[in-house]
C-alpha positions as CSV (number, residue, x, y, z in Angstrom):
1,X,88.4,8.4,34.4
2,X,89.2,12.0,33.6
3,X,91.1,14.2,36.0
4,X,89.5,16.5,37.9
5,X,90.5,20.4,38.4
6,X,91.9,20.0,41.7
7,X,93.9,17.3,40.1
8,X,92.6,14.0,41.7
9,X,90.6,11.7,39.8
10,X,87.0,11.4,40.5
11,X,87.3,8.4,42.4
12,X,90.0,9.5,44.2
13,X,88.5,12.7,45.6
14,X,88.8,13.4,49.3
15,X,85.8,13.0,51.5
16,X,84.3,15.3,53.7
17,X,85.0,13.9,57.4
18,X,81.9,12.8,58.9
19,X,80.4,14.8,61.6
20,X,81.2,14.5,65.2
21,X,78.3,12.4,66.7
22,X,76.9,14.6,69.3
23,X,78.3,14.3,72.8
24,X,76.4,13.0,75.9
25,X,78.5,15.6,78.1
26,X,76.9,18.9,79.1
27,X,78.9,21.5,78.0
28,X,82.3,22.7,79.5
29,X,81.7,24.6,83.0
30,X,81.0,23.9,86.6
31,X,78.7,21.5,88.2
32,X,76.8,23.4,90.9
33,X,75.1,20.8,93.8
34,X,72.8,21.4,95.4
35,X,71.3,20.6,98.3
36,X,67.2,21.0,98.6
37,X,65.6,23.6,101.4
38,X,62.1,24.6,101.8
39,X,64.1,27.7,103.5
40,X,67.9,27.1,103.1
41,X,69.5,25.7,100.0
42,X,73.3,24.2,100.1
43,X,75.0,25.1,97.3
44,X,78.4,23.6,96.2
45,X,80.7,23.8,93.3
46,X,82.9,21.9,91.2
47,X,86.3,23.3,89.9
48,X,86.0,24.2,85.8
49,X,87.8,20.1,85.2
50,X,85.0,18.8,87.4
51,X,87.7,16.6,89.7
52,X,86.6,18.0,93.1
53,X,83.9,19.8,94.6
54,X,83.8,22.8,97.2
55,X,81.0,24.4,99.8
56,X,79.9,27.5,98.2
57,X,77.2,29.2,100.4
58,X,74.1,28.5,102.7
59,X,71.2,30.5,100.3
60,X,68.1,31.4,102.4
61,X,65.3,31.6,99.9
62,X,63.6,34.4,99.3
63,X,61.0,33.8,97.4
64,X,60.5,32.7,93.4
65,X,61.8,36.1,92.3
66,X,64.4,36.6,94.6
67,X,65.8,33.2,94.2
68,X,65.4,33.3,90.4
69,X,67.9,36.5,90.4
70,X,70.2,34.2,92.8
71,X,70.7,31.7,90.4
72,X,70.9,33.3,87.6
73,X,74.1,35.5,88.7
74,X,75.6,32.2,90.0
75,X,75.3,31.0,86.3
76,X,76.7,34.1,85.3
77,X,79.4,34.9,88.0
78,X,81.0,30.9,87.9
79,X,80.1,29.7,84.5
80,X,77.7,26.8,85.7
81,X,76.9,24.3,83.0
82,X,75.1,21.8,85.2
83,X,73.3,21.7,87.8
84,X,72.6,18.4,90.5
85,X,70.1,18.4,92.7
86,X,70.1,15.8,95.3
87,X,67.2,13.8,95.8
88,X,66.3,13.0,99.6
89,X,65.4,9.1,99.1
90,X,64.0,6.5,101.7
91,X,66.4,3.9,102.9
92,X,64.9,1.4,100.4
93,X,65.4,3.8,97.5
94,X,62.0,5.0,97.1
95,X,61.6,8.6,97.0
96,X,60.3,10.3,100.2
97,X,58.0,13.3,99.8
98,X,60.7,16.4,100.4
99,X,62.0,14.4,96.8
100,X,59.0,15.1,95.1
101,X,59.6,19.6,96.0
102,X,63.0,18.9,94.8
103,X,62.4,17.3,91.8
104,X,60.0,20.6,91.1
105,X,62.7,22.9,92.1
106,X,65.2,21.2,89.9
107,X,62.6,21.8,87.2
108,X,61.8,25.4,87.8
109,X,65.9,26.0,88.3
110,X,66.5,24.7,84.7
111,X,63.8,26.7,83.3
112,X,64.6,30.0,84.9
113,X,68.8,29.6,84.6
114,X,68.4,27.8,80.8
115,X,70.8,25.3,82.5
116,X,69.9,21.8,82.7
117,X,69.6,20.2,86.0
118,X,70.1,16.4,86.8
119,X,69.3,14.6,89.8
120,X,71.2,12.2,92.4
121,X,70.7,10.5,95.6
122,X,71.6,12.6,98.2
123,X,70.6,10.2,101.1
124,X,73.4,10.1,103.9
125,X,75.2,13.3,102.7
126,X,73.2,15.6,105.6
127,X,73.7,12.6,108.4
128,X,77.6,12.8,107.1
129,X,77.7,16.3,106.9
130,X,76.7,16.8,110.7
131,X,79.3,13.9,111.8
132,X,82.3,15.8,109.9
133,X,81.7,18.9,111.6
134,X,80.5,17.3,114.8
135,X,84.4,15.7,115.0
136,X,85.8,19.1,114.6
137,X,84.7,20.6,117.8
138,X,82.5,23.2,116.5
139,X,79.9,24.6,117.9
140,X,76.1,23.8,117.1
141,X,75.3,27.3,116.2
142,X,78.8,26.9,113.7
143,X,77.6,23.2,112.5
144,X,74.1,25.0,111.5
145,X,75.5,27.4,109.7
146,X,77.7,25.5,107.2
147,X,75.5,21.9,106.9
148,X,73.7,22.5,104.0
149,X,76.5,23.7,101.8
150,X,78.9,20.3,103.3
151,X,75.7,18.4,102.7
152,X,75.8,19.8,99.2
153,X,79.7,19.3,98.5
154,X,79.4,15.9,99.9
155,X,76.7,15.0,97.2
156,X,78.5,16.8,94.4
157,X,81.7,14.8,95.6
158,X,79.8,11.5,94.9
159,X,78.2,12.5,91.7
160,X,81.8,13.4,90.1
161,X,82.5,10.3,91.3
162,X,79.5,7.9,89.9
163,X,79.6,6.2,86.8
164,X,75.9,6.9,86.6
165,X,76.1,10.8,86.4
166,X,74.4,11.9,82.5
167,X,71.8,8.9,83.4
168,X,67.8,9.9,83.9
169,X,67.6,8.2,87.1
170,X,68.9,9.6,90.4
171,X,72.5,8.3,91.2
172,X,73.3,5.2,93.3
173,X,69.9,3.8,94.8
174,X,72.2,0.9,96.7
């Protein structure tokens, strides 16, 4: 074999490394939760290594315009690279109605932020909510005003958590 300029031998010339096969993880950013209103939306946040989550606000909707602009400066303002929507399911794992809206709002939030959305169970996280701030001694009018966003964080916490987040179907139907 004759030698080649770069001075290997034909046979002996280095390969390109193969491309990266593509990643099933959504890019690198916060996971948003979020916790289905027809008037108030939970929202909850996950720090940028996705270990934990926190409460981030009670949104009162304000129409699709209004809440469009909402969610887009969230994107913007805490770099959100995912959004989970929790999925209100029956006891038996079949989904109820109020799942149905939010599986349309997780669809229109993905189109109007260009970030995609996944769903999970979110079945006991309002029930658990209301019992953790129950124990604290706070006052209804308090509770009220912080459920949804602890409803929120308390799903988020669990979808870190599952070994079934990045799947099509809703979280843990157990």
């Amino acid at each position: 074999m004759t030698d080649e300029p770069n001075g290997h031998r034909a046979s002996e010339v280095p390969l390109s490394p193969l491309p990266s096969p593509v990643s099933p993880l959504p890019p690198p950013g916060r996971v948003a939760g979020i916790d289905f209103g027809r008037v108030r939306i939970g929202i909850a946040i996950s720090n940028p290594e996705r270990t934990f989550a926190s409460p981030y606000e009670n949104f009162t909707r304000r129409g699709p315009e209004g809440d469009a602009r909402r969610f887009r400066r969230l994107v913007e303002e805490e770099a959100v690279a995912l959004w989970v929507v929790g999925l209100p399911v029956h006891l038996d794992g079949r989904e109820s109605a109020i799942s149905h809206e939010a599986r349309q709002f997780g669809d229109w939030l993905a189109e109007v932020t260009a970030v995609p959305v996944e769903f999970f169970d979110e079945r006991f996280s309002t029930s658990e909510a209301h019992e953790l701030m129950k124990d604290t001694g706070m006052k209804h009018s308090q509770r009220k005003r912080r459920l949804d966003m602890l409803a929120a964080q308390i799903m988020l916490a669990a979808y870190l958590q599952s070994p079934s987040k990045g799947k099509a179907a809703p979280g843990p139907l157990d």
